[in-house]
DRENLO-656613 format. One record per residue (C-alpha): residue in three letters; x negated, y negated, z negated. Coordinates in steps of 0.2 Angstrom, whole numbers, padded with zeros to 4 digits, always signed. Layout:
N
alaXYZ;...
// end
This chain:
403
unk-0449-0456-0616;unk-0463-0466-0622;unk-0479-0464-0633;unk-0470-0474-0646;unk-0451-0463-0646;unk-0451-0450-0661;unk-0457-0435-0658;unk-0443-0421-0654;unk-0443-0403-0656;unk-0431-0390-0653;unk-0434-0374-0667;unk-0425-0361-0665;unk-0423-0345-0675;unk-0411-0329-0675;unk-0415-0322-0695;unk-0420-0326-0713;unk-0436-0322-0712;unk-0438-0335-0697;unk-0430-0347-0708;unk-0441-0345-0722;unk-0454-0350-0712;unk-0446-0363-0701;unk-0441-0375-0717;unk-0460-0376-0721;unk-0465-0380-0701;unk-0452-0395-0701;unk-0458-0404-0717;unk-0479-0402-0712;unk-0472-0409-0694;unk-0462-0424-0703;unk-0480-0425-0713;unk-0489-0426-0698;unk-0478-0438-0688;unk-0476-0451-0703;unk-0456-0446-0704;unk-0454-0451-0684;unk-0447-0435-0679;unk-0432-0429-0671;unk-0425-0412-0672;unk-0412-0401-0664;unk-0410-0383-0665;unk-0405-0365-0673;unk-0409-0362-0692;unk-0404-0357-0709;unk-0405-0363-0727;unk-0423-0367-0729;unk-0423-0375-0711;unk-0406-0387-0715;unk-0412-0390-0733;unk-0423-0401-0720;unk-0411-0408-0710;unk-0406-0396-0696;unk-0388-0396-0692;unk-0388-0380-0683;unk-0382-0376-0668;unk-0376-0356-0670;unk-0373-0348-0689;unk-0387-0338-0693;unk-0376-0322-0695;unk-0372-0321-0677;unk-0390-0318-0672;unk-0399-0309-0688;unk-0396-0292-0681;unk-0412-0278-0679;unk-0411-0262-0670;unk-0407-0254-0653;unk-0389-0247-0660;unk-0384-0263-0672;unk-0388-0274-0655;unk-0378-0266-0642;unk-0361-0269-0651;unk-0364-0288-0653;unk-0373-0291-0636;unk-0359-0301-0629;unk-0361-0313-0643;unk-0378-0314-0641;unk-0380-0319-0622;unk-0365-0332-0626;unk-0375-0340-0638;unk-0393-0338-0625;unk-0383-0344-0615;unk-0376-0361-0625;unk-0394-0364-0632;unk-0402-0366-0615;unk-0390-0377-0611;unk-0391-0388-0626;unk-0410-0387-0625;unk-0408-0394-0604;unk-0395-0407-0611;unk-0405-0411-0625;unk-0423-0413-0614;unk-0433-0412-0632;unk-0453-0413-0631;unk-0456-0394-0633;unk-0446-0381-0640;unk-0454-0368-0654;unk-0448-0351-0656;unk-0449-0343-0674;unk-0449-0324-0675;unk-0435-0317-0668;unk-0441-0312-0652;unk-0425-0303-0644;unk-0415-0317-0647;unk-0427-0330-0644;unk-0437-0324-0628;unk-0420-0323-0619;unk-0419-0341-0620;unk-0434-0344-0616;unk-0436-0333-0600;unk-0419-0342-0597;unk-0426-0357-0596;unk-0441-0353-0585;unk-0431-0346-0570;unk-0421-0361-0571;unk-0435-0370-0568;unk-0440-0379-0584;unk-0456-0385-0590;unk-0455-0389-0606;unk-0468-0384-0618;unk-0463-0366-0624;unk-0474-0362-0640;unk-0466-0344-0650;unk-0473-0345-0671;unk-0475-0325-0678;unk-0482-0313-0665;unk-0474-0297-0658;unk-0483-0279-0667;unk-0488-0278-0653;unk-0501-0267-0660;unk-0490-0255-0666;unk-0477-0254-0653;unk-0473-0262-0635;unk-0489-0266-0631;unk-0481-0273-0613;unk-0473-0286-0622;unk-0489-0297-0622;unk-0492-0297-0606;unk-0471-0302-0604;unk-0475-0317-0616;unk-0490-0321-0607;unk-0476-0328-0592;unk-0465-0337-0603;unk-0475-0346-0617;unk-0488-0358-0617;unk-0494-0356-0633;unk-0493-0342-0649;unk-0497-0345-0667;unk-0501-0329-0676;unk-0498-0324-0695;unk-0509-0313-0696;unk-0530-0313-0693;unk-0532-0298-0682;unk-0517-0302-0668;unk-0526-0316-0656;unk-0536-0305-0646;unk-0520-0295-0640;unk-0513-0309-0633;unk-0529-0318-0627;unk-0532-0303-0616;unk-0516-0306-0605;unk-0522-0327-0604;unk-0509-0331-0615;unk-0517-0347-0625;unk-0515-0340-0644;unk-0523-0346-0662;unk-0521-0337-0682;unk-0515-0352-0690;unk-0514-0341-0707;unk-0497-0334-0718;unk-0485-0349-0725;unk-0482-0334-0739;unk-0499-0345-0747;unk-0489-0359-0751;unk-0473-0353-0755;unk-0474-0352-0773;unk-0474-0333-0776;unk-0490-0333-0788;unk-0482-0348-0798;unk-0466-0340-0805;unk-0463-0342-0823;unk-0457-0329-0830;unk-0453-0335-0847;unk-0443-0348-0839;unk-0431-0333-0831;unk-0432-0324-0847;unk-0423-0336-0857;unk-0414-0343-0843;unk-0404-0325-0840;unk-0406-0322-0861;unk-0417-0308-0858;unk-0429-0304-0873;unk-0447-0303-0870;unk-0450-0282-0872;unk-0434-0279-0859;unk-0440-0270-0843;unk-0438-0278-0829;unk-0436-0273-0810;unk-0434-0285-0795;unk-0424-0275-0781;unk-0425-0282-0765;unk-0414-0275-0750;unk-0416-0285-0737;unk-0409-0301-0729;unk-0398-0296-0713;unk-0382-0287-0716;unk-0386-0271-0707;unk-0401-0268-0717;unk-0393-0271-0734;unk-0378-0259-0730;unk-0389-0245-0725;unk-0401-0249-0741;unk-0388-0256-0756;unk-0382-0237-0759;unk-0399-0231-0757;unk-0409-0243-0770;unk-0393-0240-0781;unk-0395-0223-0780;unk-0415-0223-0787;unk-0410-0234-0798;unk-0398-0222-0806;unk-0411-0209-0806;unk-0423-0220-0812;unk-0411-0222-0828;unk-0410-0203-0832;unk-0430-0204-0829;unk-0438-0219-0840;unk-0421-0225-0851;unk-0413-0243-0850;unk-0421-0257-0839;unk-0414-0274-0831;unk-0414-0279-0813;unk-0414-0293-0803;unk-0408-0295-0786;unk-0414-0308-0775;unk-0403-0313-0760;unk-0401-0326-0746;unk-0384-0335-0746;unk-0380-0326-0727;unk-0377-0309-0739;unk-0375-0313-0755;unk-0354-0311-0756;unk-0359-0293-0749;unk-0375-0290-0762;unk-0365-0296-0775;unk-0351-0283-0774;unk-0363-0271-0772;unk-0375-0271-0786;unk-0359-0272-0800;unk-0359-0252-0803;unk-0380-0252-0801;unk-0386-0249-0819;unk-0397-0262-0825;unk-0384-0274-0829;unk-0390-0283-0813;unk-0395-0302-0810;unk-0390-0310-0794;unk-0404-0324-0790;unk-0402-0334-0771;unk-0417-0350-0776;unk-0435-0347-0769;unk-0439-0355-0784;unk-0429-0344-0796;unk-0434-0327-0787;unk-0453-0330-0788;unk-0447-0333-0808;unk-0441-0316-0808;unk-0456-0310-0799;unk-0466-0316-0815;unk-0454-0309-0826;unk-0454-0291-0819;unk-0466-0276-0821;unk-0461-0268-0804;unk-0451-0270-0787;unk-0441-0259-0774;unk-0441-0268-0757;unk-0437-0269-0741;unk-0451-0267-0728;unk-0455-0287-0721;unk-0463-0303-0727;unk-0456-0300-0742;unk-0472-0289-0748;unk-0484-0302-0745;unk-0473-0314-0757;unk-0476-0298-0771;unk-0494-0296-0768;unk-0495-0314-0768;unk-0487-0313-0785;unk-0497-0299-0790;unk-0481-0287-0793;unk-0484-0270-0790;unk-0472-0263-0775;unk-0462-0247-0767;unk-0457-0251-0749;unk-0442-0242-0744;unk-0434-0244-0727;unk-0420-0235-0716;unk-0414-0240-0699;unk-0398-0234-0690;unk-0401-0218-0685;unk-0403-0218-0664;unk-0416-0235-0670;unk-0427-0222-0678;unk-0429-0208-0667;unk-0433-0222-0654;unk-0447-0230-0665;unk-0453-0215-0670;unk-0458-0208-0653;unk-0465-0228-0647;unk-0473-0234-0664;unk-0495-0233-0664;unk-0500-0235-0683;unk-0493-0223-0697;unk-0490-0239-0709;unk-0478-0254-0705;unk-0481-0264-0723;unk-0491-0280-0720;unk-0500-0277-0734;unk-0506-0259-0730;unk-0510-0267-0711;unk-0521-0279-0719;unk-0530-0268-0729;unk-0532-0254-0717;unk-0528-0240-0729;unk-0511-0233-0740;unk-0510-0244-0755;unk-0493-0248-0753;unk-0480-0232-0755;unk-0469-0235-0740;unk-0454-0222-0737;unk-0448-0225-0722;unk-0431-0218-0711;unk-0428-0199-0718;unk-0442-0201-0733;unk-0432-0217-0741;unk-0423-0205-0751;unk-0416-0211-0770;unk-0426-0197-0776;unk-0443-0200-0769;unk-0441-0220-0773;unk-0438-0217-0791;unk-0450-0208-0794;unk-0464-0220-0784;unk-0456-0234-0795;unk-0458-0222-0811;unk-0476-0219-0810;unk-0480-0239-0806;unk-0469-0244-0820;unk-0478-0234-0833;unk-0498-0226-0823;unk-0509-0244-0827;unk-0522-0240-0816;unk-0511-0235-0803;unk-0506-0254-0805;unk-0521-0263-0808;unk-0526-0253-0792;unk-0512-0262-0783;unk-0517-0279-0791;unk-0533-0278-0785;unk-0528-0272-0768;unk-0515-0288-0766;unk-0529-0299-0771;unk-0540-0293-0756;unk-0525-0292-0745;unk-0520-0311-0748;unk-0540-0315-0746;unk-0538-0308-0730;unk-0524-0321-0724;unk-0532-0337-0730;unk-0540-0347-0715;unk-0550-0362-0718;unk-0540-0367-0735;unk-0527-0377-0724;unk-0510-0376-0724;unk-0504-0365-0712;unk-0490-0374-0710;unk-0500-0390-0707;unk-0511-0381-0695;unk-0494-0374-0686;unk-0485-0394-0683;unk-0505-0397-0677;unk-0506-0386-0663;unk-0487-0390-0661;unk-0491-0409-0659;unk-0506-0407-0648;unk-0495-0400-0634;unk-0482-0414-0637;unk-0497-0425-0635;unk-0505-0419-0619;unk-0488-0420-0612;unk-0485-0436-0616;unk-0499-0444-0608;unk-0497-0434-0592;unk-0509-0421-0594;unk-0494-0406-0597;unk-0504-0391-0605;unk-0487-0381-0600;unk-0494-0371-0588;unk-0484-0353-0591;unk-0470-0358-0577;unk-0479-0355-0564;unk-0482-0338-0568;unk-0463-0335-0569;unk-0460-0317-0557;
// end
């Protein structure tokens, strides 16, 4: 390897989520390295749409909770096990982790105890501040470096010496606040007085079978509540066969959407939205779209998270403003009942929704950093280790804490 070779980076993912924010990462490193870059790796859509050929399908990984895992374990360590070994074969200039963390912290403790001293950076912190607090100080071993999302997360990690920097949300250039919602309107032939609701049920195909019947259920309830309405269901290709099927006996004549582009459209066009707790609520406060938060795990998952977690709210948007904007029913309380009736009163209370709109607009204020891309400011910090390591000084320093 020379100072003049491309610059190649392994990335590697194990959900959408990740992916959403691994697609962004690979064209501000492409910007930053003039188009001589080399990549290799596990992603989705929004990471091949940039030229990863991936290594494993998304599906096999994009698994969450304790009882959902245990099932598909064998899987999982087969694929750890092949993606250290491509990453050793490969001998890329550092490898960057994206979310995920059961997935991709097994690969990377893999590769320490076999000796390797590649560059480990990880892109979205643990909550370790909700729960699992000891998983800091774990990361602390493995990684060399971690880019935060979110403003208040560094010092957690900084206190355990792992080396750690907020680079900002990569929701602030997605395009959520740019929808058009004429544009979906008359794309989908809906007139301009028709109510519409975006329901969002998640991306991973536990989540959506445990929330499809749900949200269809409010929705229904919802009906006998406030009269006729449309919906509009955004959905990643990885579960889209699965949503489809679904949502054909939902009321509300429902409009399947899989484009980033067309969802934030429908965003525009809507006056509410039922989602699934994740990123996905700082993409409706970016867009200004007043939100219910519903959320159910497999049963064993949520007696185990509710005797570990430490703060009382989980949505990003609640977190950031330190106080209960956001109605989030979580595990037994996301009940069909209780969310039509939170999407009732944000469909037709105004100053329960301008009270929302003005609490998305300090939440989003929260996330900016310097005005910078954070995607920019993510393939810089990346690009500074492949630097260092390039001219002999390695800033890999986590392997030799490896117990």
């Amino acid at each position: 390897m020379t100072a003049t070779d491309p610059i190649f980076i392994f990335l590697i993912t194990g959900e959408p989520s990740g992916d959403a924010l691994g697609g962004p990462l690979i064209a501000a490193l492409r910007q930053r390295t003039d188009g001589q870059l080399r990549i290799a790796g596990i992603g989705g859509e929004r990471m091949q749409e940039q030229g990863l050929e991936s290594l494993i399908p998304l599906d096999d990984l994009a698994i969450m909770g304790v009882a959902e895992v245990l099932p598909r374990a064998p899987v999982i360590f087969r694929r750890v096990r092949e993606t250290i070994a491509a990453i050793r074969a490969l001998r890329p200039d550092a490898v960057v982790t994206i979310d995920s963390s059961g997935f991709s912290w097994r690969v990377a403790h893999g590769l320490r105890r076999r000796g390797e001293r590649l560059p480990l950076i990880h892109y979205v912190a643990p909550m370790v501040w909700a729960w699992r607090a000891g998983r800091a100080r774990r990361m602390a071993r493995w990684y060399d470096h971690l880019m935060t999302l979110l403003p208040f997360e560094p010092p957690y990690f900084e206190r355990v010496g792992l080396s750690c920097r907020f680079v900002g949300h990569p929701v602030l250039e997605s395009g959520a606040d740019r929808g058009h919602g004429h544009r979906f309107r008359t794309a989908h032939g809906l007139t301009a007085d028709e109510l519409l609701i975006t329901v969002l049920p998640g991306s991973r195909a536990g989540e959506i079978r445990r929330l499809l019947p749900i949200f269809g259920a409010a929705l229904t309830l919802l009906h006998g509540a406030i009269g006729a309405f449309r919906v509009v269901v955004p959905t990643v290709a990885t579960v889209a066969a699965t949503v489809v099927g679904a949502v054909a006996v939902w009321p509300g004549n429902p409009i399947v959407v899989q484009q980033p582009g067309e969802k934030y459209d429908a965003f525009a066009a809507s006056r509410a939205a039922l989602s699934a707790s994740g990123s996905v609520a700082l993409e409706l406060a970016l867009a200004r779209l007043p939100m219910v938060v519903g959320y159910r795990l497999n049963p064993l998952t949520e007696v185990v998270l509710s005797r570990v977690l430490k703060v009382r709210q989980v949505n990003l948007v609640n977190l950031l403003l330190g106080r209960p904007l956001v109605a989030e029913l979580l595990g037994r309380d996301c009940s069909p009942s209780r969310l039509a009736a939170s999407l009732a009163e944000l469909i037709s209370d105004e100053p329960v929704r301008a009270a929302h709109r003005n609490g998305y607009s300090e939440a989003i204020r929260r996330l900016d950093g310097d005005g910078a891309s954070p995607s920019l400011r993510a393939a810089d910090q990346i690009l500074e280790f492949v630097a260092a390591r390039r001219c002999g000084g390695s800033r890999s320093t986590a392997w030799r804490n490896e117990r």
